[in-house]
C-alpha positions in Angstrom: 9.1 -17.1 -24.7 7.8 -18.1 -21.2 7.0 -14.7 -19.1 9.1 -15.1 -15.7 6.7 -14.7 -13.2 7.4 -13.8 -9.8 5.5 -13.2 -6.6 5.2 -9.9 -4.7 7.3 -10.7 -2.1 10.1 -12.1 -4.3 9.3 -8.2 -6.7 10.0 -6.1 -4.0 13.1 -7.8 -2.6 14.4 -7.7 -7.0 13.7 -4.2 -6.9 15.8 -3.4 -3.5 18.6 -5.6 -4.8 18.8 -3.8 -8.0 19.2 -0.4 -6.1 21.7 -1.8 -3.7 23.9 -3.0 -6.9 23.4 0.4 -8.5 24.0 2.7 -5.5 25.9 2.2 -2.7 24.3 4.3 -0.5 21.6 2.1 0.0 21.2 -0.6 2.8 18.4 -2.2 4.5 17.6 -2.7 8.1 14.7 -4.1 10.7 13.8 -6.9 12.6 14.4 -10.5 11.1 15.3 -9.1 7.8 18.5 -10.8 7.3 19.2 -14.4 7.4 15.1 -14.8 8.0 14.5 -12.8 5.0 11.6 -10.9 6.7 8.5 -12.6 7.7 7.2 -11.7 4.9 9.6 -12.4 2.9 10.5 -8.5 1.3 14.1 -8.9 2.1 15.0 -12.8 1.1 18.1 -12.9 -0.1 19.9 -9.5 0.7 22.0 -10.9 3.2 23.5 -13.4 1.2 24.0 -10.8 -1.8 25.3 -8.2 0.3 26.3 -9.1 3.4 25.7 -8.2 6.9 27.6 -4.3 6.8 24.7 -3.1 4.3 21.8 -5.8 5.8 21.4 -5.2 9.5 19.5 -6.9 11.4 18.3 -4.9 14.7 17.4 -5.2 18.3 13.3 -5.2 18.9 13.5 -1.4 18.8 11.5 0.6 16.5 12.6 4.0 18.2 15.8 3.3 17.6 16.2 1.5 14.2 14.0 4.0 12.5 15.6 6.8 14.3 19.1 5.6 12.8 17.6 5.3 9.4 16.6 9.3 9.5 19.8 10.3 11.0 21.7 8.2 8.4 19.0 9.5 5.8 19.9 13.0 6.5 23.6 12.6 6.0 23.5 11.0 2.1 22.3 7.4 2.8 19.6 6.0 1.3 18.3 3.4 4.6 15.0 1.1 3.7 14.1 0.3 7.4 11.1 -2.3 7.8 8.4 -2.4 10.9 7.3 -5.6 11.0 4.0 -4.7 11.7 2.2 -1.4 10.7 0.6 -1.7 14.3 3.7 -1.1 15.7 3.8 2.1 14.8 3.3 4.1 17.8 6.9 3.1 19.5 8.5 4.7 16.5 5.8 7.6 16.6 7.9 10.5 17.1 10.7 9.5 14.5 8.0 9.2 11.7 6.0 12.3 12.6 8.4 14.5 13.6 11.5 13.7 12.7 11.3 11.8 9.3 8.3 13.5 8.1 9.3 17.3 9.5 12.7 17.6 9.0 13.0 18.7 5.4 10.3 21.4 6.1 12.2 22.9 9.0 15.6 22.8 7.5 14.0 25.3 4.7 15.0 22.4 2.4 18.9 22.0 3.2 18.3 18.7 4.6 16.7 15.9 2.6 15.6 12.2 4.6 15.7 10.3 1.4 14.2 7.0 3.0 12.0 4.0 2.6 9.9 3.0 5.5 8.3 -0.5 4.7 5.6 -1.9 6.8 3.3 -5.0 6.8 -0.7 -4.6 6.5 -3.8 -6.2 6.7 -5.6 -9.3 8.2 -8.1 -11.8 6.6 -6.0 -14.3 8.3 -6.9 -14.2 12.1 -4.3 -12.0 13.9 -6.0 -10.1 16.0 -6.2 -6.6 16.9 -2.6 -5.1 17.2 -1.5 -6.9 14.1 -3.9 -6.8 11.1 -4.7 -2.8 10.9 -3.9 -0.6 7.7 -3.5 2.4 9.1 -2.0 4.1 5.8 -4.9 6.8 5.8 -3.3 7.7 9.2 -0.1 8.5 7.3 -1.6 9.9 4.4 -3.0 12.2 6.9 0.6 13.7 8.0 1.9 16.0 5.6 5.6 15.5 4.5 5.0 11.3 3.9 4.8 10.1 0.7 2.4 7.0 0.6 2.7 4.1 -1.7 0.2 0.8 -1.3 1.1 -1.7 -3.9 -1.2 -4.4 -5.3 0.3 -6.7 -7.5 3.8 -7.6 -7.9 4.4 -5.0 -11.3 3.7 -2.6 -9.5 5.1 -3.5 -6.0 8.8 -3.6 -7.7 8.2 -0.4 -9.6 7.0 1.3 -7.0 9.3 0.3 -4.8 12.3 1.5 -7.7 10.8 4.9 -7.4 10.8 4.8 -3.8 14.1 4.2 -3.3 15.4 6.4 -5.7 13.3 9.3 -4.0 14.1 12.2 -2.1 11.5 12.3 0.5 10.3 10.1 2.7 8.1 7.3 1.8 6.0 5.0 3.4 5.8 1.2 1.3 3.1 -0.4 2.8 2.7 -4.0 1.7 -0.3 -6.0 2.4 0.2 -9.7 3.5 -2.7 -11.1 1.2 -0.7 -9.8 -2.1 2.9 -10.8 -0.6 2.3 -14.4 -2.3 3.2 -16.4 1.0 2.6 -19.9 1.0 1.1 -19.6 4.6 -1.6 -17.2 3.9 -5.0 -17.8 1.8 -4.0 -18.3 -1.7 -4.1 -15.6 -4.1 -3.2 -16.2 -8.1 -3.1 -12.2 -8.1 -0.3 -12.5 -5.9 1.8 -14.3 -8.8 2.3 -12.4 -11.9 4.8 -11.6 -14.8 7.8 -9.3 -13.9 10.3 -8.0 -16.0 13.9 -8.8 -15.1 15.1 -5.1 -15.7 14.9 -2.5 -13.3 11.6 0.1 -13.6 9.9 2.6 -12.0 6.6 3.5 -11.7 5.7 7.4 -11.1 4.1 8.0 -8.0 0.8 9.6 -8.6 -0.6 7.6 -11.6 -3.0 5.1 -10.4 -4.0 2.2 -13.1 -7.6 1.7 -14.0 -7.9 -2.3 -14.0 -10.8 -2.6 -15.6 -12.9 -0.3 -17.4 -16.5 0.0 -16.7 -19.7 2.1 -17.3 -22.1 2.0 -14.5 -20.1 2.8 -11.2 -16.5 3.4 -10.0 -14.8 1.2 -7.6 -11.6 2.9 -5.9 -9.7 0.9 -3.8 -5.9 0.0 -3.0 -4.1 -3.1 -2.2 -5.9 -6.4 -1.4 -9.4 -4.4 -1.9 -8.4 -4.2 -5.8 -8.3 -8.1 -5.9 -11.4 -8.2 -4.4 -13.2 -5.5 -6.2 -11.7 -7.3 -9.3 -13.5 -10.5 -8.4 -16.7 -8.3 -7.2 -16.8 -6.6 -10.7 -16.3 -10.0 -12.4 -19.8 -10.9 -10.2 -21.4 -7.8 -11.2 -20.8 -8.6 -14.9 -22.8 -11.6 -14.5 -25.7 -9.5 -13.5 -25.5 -6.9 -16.2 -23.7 -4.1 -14.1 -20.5 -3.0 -15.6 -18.1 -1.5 -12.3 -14.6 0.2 -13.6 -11.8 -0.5 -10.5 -9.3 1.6 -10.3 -6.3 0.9 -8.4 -4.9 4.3 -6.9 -1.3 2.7 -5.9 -0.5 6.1 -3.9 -2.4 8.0 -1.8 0.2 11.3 -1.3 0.4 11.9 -4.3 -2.8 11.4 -5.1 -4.6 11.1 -8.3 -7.4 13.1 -8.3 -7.4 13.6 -12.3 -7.8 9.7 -13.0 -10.8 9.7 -10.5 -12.3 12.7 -11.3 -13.0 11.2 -15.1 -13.9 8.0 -14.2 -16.7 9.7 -12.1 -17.7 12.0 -14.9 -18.2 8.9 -17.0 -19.7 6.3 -14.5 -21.9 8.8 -12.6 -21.3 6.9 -9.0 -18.7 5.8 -7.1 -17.5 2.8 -4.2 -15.0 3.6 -2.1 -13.7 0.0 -0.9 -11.2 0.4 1.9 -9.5 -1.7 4.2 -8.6 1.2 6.6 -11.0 2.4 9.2 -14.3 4.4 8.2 -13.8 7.2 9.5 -11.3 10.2 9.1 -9.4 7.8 6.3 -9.3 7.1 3.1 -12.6 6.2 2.4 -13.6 10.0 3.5 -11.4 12.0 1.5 -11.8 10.2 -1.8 -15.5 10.7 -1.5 -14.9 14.6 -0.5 -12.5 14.9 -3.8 -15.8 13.6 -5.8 -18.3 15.8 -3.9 -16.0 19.2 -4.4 -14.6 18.4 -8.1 -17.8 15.9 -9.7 -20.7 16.5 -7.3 -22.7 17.5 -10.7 -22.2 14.5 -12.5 -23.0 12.0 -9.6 -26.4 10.1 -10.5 -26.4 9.1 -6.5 -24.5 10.0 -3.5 -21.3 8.5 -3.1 -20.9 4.9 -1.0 -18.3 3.5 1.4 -17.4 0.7 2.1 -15.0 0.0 5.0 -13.9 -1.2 8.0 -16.2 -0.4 11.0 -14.6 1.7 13.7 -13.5 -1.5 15.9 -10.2 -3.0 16.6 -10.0 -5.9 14.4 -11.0 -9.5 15.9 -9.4 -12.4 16.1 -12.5 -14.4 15.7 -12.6 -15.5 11.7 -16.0 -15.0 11.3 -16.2 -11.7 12.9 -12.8 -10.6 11.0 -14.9 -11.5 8.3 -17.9 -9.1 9.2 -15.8 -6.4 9.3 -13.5 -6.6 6.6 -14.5 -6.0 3.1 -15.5 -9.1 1.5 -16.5 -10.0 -2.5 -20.1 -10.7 -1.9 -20.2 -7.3 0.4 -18.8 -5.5 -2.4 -21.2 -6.6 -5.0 -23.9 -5.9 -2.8 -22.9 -2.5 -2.0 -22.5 -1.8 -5.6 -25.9 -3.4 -6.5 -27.5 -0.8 -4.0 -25.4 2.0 -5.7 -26.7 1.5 -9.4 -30.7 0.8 -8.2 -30.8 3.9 -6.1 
């Protein structure tokens, strides 16, 4: 029997169809999500499923599409609200950090925002500054957000199952690279087999992609493709790099990574975020606290420089992550 295979894009949209069919408290709305489908293509096909009352399509205002979504959160509705762009963020600001994310804490628990807030990331494809950030270590960073950052489209619609079907408030961040768009450098990660029936993944459990002796590679998203390719490189010289994929950030875990670092004796942090105060940072500070004895070498980074990304291809290119960069950095790692 031939697997079905589907893309990423085409996973997540399954998995919020299959929730809108099972409960009726869940509906979807953002910019260009209906009859467009989203730009990147997350919500193709809800309209015509389920019609315009439960697939709203909103004016070009963050504040006040992701504001409804809390409010109707709050009283029993599940709402998945998309921002285009993660970089659009900051005209939404106060109804992500202090509404969305707060509001469960300062009702003593009486008042649940069971919402999905899904977002576009990354660049590699030459859009500038205010629209190929990641951000999500910025949101992993404020406390009451649960973070989810997919890679592959398994996990994307299992994740995004377990999202839905959540309590709290979480944050779906999808990277444009893995969406499987015809428009953007092609990626045969971005295709893979996806079963028909509806799944979930546990937040919490990242997936170790391949195993390895000599260092750990931990990365999310698009960085786990390339660390995958990286790793394939490295084999070729005699180096043997596990990857683990964490798939979310909050929660985190810190067991998986621990015991890959207590085996491989040195670890990569490959991030697509910025350098500093992210990601990168606090992965390497859980291996310092809870490993620091094991470590054969102090722990590397790898990550975006602390610049707004250009627009420029080849200077996008210098400062996001790339293959060869990886397999350098890990070649420095096991010599040193």
């Amino acid at each position: 029997m031939t697997e079905r295979l589907l893309t990423t894009s085409k996973a997540i949209a399954e998995a919020i169809a299959q929730e809108m069919e099972r409960d009726d408290s869940v509906f979807v709305m953002g910019e260009d999500i209906g009859a467009y489908g989203g730009i990147f293509g997350a919500t193709e096909g809800l309209l015509q499923k389920f019609g315009p009352e439960r697939v709203m399509d909103t004016p070009i205002s963050e504040m006040g599409f992701i504001g409804a979504a809390v409010g109707a959160a709050t009283e029993g509705m599940r709402p998945i609200v998309e921002l285009m762009f993660v970089d659009f963020f900051g005209a939404a600001m106060d109804q992500i950090y202090n509404q969305m994310a707060k509001i469960p804490y300062m009702s003593g628990g009486n008042t649940k925002v069971p919402m999905v807030l899904m977002t576009a990331i990354g660049g590699s494809y030459s859009d500038a500054a205010q629209h190929s950030q990641c951000l999500y270590g910025l949101f992993a960073h404020t406390p009451g957000i649960k973070i989810v950052v997919p890679s592959s489209p398994y996990d994307a619609k299992g994740l995004m199952t377990q999202a839905i079907r959540d309590d709290s408030p979480v944050m779906f961040f999808f990277h444009k690279g893995v969406q499987g768009l015809g428009w953007m450098t092609p990626n045969p990660r971005a295709t893979a087999h996806v079963p028909e029936e509806s799944y979930t993944i546990p937040f919490g459990q990242a997936d170790v992609k391949r195993q390895g002796q000599d260092l750990t590679i931990l990365t999310v998203s698009l960085m786990v493709h390339r660390s995958l390719d990286a790793a394939e490189k490295l084999a070729e010289q005699g180096i043997s790099a596990e990857v683990i994929d964490l798939r979310t950030l909050v929660p985190l875990d810190r067991e998986t990574i621990v015991n890959s670092v207590k085996k491989t004796h040195r670890v990569l942090v490959v991030d697509e975020d910025y350098l500093s105060y992210g990601m990168s940072g606090e992965l390497t500070a859980i291996v310092a606290e809870e490993a620091l004895d094991y470590l054969d070498a102090a722990p590397k980074r790898l990550a975006v420089p602390d610049v707004p990304i250009p627009y420029s291809r080849p200077m996008e290119k210098y400062v996001i992550p790339t293959v060869d960069r990886i397999v350098a950095t890990a070649k420095e790692l096991v010599e040193s």
